[in-house]
Backbone as CSV, one residue per row, in Angstrom:
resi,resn,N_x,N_y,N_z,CA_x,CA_y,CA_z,C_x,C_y,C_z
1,UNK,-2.401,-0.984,-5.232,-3.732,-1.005,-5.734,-4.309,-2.422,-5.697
2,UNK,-3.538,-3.304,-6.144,-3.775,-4.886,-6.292,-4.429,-5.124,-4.235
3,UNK,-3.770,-4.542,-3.763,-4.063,-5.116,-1.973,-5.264,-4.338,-1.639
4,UNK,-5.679,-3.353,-2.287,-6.628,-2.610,-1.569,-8.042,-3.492,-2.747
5,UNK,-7.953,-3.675,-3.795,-8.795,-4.967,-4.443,-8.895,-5.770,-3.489
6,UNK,-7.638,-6.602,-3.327,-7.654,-7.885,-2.543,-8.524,-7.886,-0.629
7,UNK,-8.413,-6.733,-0.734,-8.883,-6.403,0.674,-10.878,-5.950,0.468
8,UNK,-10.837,-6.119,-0.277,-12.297,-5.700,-0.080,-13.202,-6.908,-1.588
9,UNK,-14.312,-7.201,-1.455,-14.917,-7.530,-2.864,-15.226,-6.562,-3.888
10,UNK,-15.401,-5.406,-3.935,-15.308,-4.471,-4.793,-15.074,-3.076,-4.396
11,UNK,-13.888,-2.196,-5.404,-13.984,-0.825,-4.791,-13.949,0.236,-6.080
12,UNK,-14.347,1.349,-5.568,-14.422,2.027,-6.892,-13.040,3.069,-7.077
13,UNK,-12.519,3.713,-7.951,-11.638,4.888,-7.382,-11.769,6.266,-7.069
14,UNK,-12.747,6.274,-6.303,-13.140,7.198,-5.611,-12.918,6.729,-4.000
15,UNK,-12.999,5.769,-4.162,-12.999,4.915,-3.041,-11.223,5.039,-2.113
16,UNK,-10.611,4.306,-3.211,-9.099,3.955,-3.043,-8.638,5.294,-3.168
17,UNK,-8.648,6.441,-3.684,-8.350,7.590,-3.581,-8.722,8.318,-2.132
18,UNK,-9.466,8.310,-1.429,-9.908,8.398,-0.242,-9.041,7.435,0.487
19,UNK,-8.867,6.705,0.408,-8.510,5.560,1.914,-6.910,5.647,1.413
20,UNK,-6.346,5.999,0.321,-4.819,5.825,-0.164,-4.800,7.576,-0.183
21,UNK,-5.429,8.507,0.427,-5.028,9.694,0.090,-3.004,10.317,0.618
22,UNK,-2.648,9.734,1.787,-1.425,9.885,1.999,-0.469,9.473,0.498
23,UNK,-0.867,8.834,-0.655,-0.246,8.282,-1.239,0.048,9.667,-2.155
24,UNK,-0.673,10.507,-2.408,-0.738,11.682,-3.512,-1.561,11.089,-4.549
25,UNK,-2.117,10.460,-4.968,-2.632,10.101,-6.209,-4.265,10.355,-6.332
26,UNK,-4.679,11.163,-7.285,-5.973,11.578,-7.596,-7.034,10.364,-8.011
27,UNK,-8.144,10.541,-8.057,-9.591,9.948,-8.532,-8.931,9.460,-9.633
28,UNK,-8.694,10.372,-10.621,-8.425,9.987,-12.066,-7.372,8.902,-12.342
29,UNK,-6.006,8.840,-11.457,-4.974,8.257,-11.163,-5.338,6.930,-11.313
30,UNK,-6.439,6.650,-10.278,-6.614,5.277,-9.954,-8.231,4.583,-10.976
31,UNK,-8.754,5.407,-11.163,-9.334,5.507,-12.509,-8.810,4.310,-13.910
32,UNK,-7.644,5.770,-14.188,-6.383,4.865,-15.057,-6.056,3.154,-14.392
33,UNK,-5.544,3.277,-13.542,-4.840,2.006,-13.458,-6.062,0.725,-12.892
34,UNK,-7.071,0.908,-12.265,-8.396,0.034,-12.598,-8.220,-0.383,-14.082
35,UNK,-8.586,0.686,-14.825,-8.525,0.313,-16.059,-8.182,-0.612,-17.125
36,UNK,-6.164,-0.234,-16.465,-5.143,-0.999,-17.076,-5.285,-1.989,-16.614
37,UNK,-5.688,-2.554,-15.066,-5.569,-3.606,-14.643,-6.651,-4.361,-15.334
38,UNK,-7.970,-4.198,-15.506,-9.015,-4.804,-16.285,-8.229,-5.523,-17.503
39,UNK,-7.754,-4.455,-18.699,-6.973,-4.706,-19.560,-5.745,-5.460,-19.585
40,UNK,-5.189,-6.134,-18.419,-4.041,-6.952,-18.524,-4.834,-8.181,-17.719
41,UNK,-5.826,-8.144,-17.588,-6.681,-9.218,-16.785,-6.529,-9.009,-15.188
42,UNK,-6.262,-8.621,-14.378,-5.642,-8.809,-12.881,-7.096,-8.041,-11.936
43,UNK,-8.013,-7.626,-13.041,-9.196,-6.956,-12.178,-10.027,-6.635,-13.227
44,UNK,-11.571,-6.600,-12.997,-12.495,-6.769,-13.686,-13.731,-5.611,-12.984
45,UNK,-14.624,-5.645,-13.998,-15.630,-4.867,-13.693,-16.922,-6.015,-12.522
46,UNK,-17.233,-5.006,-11.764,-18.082,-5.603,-10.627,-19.423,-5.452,-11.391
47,UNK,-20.713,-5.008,-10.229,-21.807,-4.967,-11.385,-22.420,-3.567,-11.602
48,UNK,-21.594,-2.793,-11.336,-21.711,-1.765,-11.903,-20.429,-1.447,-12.613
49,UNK,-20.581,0.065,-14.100,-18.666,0.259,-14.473,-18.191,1.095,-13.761
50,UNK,-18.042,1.367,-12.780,-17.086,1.994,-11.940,-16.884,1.191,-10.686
51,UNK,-17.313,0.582,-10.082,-16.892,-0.678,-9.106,-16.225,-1.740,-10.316
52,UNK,-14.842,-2.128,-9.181,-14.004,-2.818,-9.556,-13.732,-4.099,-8.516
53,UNK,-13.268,-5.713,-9.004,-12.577,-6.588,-7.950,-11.865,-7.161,-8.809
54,UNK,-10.922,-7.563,-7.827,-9.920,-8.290,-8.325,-10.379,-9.899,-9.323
55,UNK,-9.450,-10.189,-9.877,-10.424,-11.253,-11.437,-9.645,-12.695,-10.897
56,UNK,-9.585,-13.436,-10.946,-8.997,-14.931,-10.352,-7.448,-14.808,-10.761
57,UNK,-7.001,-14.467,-11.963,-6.106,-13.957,-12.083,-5.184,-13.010,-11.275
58,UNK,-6.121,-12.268,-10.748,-5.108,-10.983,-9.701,-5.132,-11.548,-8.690
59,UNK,-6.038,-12.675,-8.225,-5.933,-12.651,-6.788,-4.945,-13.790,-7.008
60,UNK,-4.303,-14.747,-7.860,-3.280,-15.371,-8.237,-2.156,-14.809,-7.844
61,UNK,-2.009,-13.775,-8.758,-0.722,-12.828,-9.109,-0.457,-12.098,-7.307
62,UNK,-1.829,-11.350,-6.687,-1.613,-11.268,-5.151,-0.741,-11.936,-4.610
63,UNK,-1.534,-13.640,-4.216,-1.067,-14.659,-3.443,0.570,-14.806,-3.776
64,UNK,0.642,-14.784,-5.135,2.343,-15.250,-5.500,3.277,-13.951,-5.084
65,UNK,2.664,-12.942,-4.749,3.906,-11.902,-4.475,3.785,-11.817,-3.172
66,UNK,2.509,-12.025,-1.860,2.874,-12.330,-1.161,3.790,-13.154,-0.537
67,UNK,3.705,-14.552,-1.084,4.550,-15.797,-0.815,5.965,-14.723,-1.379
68,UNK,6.655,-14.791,-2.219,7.722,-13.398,-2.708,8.723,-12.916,-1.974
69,UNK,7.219,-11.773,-1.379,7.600,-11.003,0.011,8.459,-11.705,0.792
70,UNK,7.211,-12.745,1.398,7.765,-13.083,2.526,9.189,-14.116,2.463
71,UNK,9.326,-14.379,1.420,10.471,-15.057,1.182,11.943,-14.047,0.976
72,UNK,11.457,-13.377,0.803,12.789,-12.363,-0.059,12.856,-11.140,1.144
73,UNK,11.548,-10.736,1.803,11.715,-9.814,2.587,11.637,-10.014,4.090
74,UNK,11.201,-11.463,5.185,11.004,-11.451,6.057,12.020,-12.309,6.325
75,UNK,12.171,-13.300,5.511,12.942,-14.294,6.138,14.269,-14.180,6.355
76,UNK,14.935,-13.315,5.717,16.386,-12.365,6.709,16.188,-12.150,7.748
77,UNK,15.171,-11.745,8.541,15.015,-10.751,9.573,15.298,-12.143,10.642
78,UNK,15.025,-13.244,10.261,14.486,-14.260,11.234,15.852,-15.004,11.856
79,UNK,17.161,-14.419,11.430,18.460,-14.582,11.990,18.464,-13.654,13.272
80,UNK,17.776,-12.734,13.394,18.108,-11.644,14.448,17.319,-12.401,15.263
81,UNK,18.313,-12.127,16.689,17.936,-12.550,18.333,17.160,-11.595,18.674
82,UNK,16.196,-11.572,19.582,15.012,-11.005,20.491,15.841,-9.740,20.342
83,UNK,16.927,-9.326,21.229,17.889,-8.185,21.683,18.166,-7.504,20.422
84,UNK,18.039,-7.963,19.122,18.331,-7.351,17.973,17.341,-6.992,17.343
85,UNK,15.956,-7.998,17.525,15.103,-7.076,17.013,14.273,-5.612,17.994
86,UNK,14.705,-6.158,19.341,14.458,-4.549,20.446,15.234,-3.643,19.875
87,UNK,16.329,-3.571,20.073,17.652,-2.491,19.302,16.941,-1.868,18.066
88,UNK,16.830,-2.984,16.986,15.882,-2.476,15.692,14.530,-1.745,15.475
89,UNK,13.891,-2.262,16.719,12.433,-1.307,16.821,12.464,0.125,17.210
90,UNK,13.690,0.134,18.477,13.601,1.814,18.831,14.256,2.363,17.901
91,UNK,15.597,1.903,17.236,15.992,2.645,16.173,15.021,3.389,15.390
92,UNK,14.127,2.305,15.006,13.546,2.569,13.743,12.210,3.145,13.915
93,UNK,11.737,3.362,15.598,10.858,4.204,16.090,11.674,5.680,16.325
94,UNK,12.439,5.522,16.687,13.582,7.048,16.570,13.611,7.709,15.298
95,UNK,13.953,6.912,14.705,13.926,7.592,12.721,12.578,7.725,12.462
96,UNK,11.675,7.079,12.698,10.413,7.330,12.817,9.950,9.008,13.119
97,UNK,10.164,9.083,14.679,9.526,10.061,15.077,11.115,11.255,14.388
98,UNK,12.069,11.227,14.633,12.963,12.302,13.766,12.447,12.471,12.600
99,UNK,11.929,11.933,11.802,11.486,12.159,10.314,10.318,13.122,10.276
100,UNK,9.256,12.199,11.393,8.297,13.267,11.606,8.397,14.889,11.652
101,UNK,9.077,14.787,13.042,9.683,16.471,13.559,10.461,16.891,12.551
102,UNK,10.966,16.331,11.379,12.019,17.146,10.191,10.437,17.488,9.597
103,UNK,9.684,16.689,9.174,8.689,16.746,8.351,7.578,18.256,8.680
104,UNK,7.198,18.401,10.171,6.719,18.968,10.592,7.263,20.125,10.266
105,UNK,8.942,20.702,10.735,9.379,21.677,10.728,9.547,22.090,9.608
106,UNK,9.355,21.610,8.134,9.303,21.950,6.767,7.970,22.667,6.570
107,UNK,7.007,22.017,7.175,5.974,22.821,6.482,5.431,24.014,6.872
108,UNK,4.924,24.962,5.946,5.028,26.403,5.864,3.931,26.886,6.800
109,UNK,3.993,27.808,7.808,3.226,27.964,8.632,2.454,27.380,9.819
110,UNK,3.677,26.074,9.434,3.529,25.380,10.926,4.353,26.211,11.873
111,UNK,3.563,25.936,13.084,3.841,26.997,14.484,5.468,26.388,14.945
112,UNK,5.898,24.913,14.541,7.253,24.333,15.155,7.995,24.977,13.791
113,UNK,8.017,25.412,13.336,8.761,26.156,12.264,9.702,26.992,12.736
């Protein structure tokens, strides 16, 4: 929620519910947590009350978990040789598309069923 703030100057949750719909989470969902976020400081009311942006504070708290990330989550990767990260992409384009076709074949009245 904090990145989809950070990505725009104001959004409402009607908004982020639409563009995050793969996520499962309703209008009301994100409603709530606008909210909470107002209330712990990390996002504020825009100039209307249902548009929301992030408050100097969140875009703080953003920046520091990016830096985080990339410390804790990229910079492993950066031991692997060219040949290891090829190996790693089709793998993980293979599990990719297998997940899909499991995914597909679960759902009810799909024709690959």
């Amino acid at each position: 929620m904090i990145g989809a703030l950070c990505n725009k100057e104001a959004v409402t949750a009607e908004q982020m519910a639409e563009k995050m719909a793969s996520r499962g989470y309703e209008e009301s969902d994100y409603e709530v947590a606008l909210q909470a976020a107002v209330e712990i400081g990390w996002a504020e009311v825009d100039y209307r009350p249902d548009i929301f942006r992030l408050s100097r504070q969140g875009k703080e708290l953003y920046e520091q978990t990016e830096r985080v990330t990339n410390e804790y989550f990229y910079v492993p990767w950066s031991v692997l040789v060219q040949d290891e990260i090829d190996e790693l992409y089709e793998l993980l384009t293979k599990l990719r598309d297998e997940l899909s076709n499991y995914r597909k074949s679960k759902i009810p009245g799909d024709s690959h069923s």
